[in-house]
N, C-alpha and C positions, 0 to 999 in steps of 0.2 A: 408306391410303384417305382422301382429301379429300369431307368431307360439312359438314353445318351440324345445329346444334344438335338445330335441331326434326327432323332426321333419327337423329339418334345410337342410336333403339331399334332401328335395323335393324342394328347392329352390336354388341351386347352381347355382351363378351370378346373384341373385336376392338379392336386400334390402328388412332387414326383421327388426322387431323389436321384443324383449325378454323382459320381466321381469326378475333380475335376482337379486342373490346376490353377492358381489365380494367375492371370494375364498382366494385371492392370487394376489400378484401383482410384477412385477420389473420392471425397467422403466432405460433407460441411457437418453443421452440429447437431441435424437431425435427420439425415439420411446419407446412407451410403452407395454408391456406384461401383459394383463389382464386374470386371471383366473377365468371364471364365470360359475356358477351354476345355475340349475332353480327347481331342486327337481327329471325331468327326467333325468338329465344327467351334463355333464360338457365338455365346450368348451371354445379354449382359443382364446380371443378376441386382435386382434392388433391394436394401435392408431399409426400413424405414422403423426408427427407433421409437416412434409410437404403437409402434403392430406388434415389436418381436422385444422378447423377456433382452432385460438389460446386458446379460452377458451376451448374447449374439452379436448385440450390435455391438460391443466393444470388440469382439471378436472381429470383425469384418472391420473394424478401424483400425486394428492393433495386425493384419495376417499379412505377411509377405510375400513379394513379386514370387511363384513359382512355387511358392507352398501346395501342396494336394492338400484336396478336401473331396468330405461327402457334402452334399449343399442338400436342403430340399426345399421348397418352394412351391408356388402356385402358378403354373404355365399359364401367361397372359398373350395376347395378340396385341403386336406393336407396331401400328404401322411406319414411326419413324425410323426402326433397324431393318438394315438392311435384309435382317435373318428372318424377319419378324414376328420374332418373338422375345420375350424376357421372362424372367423367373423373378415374380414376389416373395424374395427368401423369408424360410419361417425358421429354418435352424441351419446352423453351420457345426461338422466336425473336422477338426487338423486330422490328418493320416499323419503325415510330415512334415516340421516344418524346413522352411527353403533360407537359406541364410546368405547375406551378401551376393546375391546372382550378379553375375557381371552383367550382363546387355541390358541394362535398363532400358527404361522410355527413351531416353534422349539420343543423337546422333554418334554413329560408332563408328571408324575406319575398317574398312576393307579388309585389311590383314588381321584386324584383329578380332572382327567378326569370321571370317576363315581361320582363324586359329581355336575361336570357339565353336564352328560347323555344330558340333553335337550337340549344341544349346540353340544355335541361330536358327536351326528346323523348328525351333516352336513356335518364332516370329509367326503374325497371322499371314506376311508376304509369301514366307516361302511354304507355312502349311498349302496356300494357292497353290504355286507353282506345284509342289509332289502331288496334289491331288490329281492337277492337270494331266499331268505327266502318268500320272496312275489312268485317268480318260484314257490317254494315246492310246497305255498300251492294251485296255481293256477293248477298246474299239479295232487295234491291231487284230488280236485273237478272234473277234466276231467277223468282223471282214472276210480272214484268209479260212475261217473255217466255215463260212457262208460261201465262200466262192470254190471248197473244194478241196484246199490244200490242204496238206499233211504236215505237223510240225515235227520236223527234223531238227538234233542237235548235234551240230557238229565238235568236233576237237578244237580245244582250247591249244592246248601244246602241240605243236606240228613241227616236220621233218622239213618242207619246204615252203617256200611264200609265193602267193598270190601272183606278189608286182615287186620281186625282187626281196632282198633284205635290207637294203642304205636304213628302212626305219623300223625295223626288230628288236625288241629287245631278246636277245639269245641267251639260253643257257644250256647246262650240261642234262642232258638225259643220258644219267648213268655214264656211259662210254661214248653216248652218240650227241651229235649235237641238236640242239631244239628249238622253237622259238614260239613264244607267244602268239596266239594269234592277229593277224591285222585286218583277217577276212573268213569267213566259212565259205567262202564261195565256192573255191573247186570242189568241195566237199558236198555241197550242195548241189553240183551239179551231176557225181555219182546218184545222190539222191534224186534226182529228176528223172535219171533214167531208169529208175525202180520204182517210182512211186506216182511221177508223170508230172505232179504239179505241189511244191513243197515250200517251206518257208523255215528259216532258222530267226533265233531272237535270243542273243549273248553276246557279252561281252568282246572287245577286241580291243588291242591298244598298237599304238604304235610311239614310238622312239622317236620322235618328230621336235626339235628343240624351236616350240613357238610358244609365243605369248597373245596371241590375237583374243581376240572376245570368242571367236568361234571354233577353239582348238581345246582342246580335253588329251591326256594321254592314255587318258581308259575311259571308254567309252560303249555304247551299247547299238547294235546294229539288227537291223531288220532285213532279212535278207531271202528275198523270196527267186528260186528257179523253176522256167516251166518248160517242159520238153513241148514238142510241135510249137512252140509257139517265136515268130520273127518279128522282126527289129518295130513293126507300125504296132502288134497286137502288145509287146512287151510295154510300150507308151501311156498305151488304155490303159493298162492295168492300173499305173503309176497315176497317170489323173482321179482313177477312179477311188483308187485307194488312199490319196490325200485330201482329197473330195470327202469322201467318208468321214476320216479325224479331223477336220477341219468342223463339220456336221453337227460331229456327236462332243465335241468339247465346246460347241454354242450351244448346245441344245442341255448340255450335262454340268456345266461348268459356270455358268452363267455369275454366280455370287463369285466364286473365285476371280471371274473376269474383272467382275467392278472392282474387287477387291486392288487387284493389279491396276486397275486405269485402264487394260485393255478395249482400243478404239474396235469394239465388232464390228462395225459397219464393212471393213475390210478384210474382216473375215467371213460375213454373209457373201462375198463377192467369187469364194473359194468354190468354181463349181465348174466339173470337166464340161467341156475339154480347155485345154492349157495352150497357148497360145506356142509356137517355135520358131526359132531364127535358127539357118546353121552358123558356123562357126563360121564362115569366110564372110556370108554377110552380116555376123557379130562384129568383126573388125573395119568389115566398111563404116559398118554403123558408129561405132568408137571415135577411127578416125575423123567424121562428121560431128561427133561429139568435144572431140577436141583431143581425144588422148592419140596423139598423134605418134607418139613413141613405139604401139604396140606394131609387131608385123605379123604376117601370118607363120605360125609357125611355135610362137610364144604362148605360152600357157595365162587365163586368164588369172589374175590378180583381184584381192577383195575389191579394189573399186572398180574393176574393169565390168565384174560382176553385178555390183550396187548399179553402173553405169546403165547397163541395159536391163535390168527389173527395173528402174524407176519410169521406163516408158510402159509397162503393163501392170495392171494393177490384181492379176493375176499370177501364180507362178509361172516361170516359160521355160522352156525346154530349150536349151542349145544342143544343137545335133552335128553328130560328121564331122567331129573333130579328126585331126592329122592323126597319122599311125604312130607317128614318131612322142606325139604325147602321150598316148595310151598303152596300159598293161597289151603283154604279147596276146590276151586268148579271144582278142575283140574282132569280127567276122568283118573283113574289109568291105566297102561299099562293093558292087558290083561294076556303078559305074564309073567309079573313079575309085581307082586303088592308092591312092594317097590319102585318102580319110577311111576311117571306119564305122557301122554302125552302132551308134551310142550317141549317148544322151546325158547330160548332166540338167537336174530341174533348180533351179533357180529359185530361191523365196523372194517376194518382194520385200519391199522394207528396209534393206539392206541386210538382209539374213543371210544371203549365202547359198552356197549348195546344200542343199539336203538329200539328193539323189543322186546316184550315179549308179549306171543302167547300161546295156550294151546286148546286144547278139552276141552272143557266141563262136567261134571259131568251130566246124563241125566235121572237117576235113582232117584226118587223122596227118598226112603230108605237111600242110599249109601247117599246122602245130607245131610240127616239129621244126620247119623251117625256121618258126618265129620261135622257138626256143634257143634254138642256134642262133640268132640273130640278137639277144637278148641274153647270150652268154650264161645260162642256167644252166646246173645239171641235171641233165636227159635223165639219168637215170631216179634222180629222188623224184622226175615227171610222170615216171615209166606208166602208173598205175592211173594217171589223168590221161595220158596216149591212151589205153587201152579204152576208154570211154569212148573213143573215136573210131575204134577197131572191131567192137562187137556192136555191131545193130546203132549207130550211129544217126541223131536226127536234129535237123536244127534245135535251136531250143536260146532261150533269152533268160535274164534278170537282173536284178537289182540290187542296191543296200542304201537301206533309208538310214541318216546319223538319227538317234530316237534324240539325243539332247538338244540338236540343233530344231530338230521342229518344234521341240519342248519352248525353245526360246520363242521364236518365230510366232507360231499358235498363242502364248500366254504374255506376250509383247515385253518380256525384259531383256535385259544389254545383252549379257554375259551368260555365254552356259555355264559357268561355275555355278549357277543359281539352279542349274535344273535337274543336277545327279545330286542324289543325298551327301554322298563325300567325294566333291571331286579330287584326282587327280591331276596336278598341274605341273607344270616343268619345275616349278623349283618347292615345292606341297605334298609330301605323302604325311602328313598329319594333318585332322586326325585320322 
């Protein structure tokens, strides 16, 4: 019977056979310990040299880190492995054999595991992580098409930006000029007013020259708009929707978690609603904490953010930032027009923003005001104005970074571990 790993429990006392690669191996003089992978999962295979004809077990003493093979075996119940289960191998076939693999077992630097990326995805660490990340975004698609939305895909390559250009990378379309995306938003918000409640999930980069743990220059964005809906209902959605991924990668992910070390206790904790501070008493709060530096006015900084997540042990929502830090199309408070409505949510742990969210601007005037004031050109706008021109109605949304929750959710440092190949400031290989 030909099956895969992560299927092996539907056959306990049953011979099966796997394609796989070897992981890992140790062997004394009369039994061998095979660690083998197949892309679902990892299971550890036992040759024992009194069961199986002599060329096997030489076979399994003599195969190399990352060789394929067919294995086949007798699927046992193990309660010591984590998976548990293991295969009593009764035969081994080489497909290919694997020669000198660079990443051994032992410890590897940084860059030079990032130089080999296209090999360091078979580590069982980061198998975790992609699966995780594979979670997010399966439980994204169940969520927004449970709750009604419509997946809209927006342009990659656009004529204007979002929140200006200082971090675009541009280039020529034909005659006209172009530039990568950093956001589907406005694009998505045409689509709200056709479709009522929408969601896009693609790529964006931005030209941002950082090195932080939390910065990618290609990165992958969740970005849901919903027409009728204002500044309190757009918040619910966001609690409810990292509520959800939070949910289903405890409930889905569980091996991958141990795998990581990830502390779930902290992520059973993950359940709307989300606690908020606005932003003026974010900086009381600070100054009381000691960062006496910041004023109002200043945009927060990785520790500024770390500073107020370590008082909730849930994400928190900072709300009613100044106008002057936020993109032009953000819907000013009513009752104070020096902040606007918006929300950036907060991971704890010190992860960071993973949200940022806002009402809309819905007054066709007050747009254009703020695009003059923001020095854009009106005219590559023209066609966002007119959203505010025909049939016009409040409306909200968001962009979740998917890698940064990736981190967050599956408790490692660095988003570089949680895109297949990231892009980095000074990294476009492989």
């Amino acid at each position: 019977m030909k099956t895969t790993i992560a299927e092996v429990g539907k056959y306990v006392g049953q011979e099966v056979t796997i394609g796989v690669w070897l992981a890992n191996k140790r062997s004394s003089g009369k039994i061998a310990f095979l660690q083998l992978r197949d892309g679902t999962g990892f299971i550890q295979g036992v040759v024992v040299k009194a069961e199986v004809e002599e060329e096997v077990f030489q076979k399994a003493k003599s195969i190399t880190q990352e060789t394929s093979l067919y294995i086949s075996g007798i699927v046992r119940e193990d309660e010591r492995s984590p998976f548990g289960y293991e295969l009593a191998i009764t035969n081994i076939k080489v497909i290919s054999e694997s020669v000198d693999y660079p990443i051994t077992p032992k410890e590897h630097g940084t860059e030079f595991l990032m130089d080999h990326r296209h090999l360091w995805l078979r580590s069982k660490r980061q198998h975790a992580v992609m699966k995780i990340r594979n979670e997010i975004i399966r439980a994204t698609y169940e969520f927004f098409n449970k709750e009604g939305f419509v997946k809209v895909d927006p342009p990659i390559l656009t004529g204007s930006a979002p929140e200006g250009t200082s971090e675009l990378f541009h280039t020529k379309y034909f005659d006209e000029d172009a530039y990568l995306s950093q956001s589907g938003q406005l694009y998505m918000e045409a689509a709200a007013m056709a479709l009522g409640k929408v969601f896009s999930f693609g790529p964006t980069f931005r030209a941002e020259k950082s090195k932080t743990r939390r910065h990618l220059i290609e990165f992958w964005m969740i970005e849901p708009e919903m027409a009728f809906y204002e500044f309190e209902e757009n918040l619910q959605v966001q609690e409810q929707y990292v509520s959800f991924l939070a949910k289903n990668v405890l409930e889905n992910c569980s091996l991958e978690l141990k795998t990581l070390g990830r502390d779930t206790a902290n992520l059973e904790k993950i359940k709307a609603p989300f606690p908020r501070i606005t932003y003026s008493d974010a900086i009381k709060f600070l100054h009381e904490k000691g960062f006496t530096e910041i004023k109002w006015g200043d945009d927060f900084g990785a520790p500024h953010e770390t500073g107020i997540a370590e008082s909730f042990e849930k994400p928190v929502f900072i709300t009613h930032y100044p106008t002057s830090l936020k993109p032009f199309y953000m819907q000013p408070d009513p009752n104070h027009d020096d902040v606007v409505l918006c929300a950036d949510l907060i991971a704890p742990e010190g992860y960071g923003e993973i949200i940022g969210g806002s009402e809309r601007i819905h007054d066709a005037e007050l747009l254009r005001k703020r695009i003059e004031e923001h020095k854009l050109d009106e005219q590559a706008y023209d066609w966002y104005l007119q959203l505010r021109q025909y049939g016009s109605v409040p409306h909200s949304g968001f962009g979740l970074g998917l890698e940064r929750t990736v981190a967050w959710l599956s408790g490692v440092e660095h988003v570089r571990e949680t895109i297949p190949f990231p892009r980095l400031l000074n990294r476009l290989y492989p």
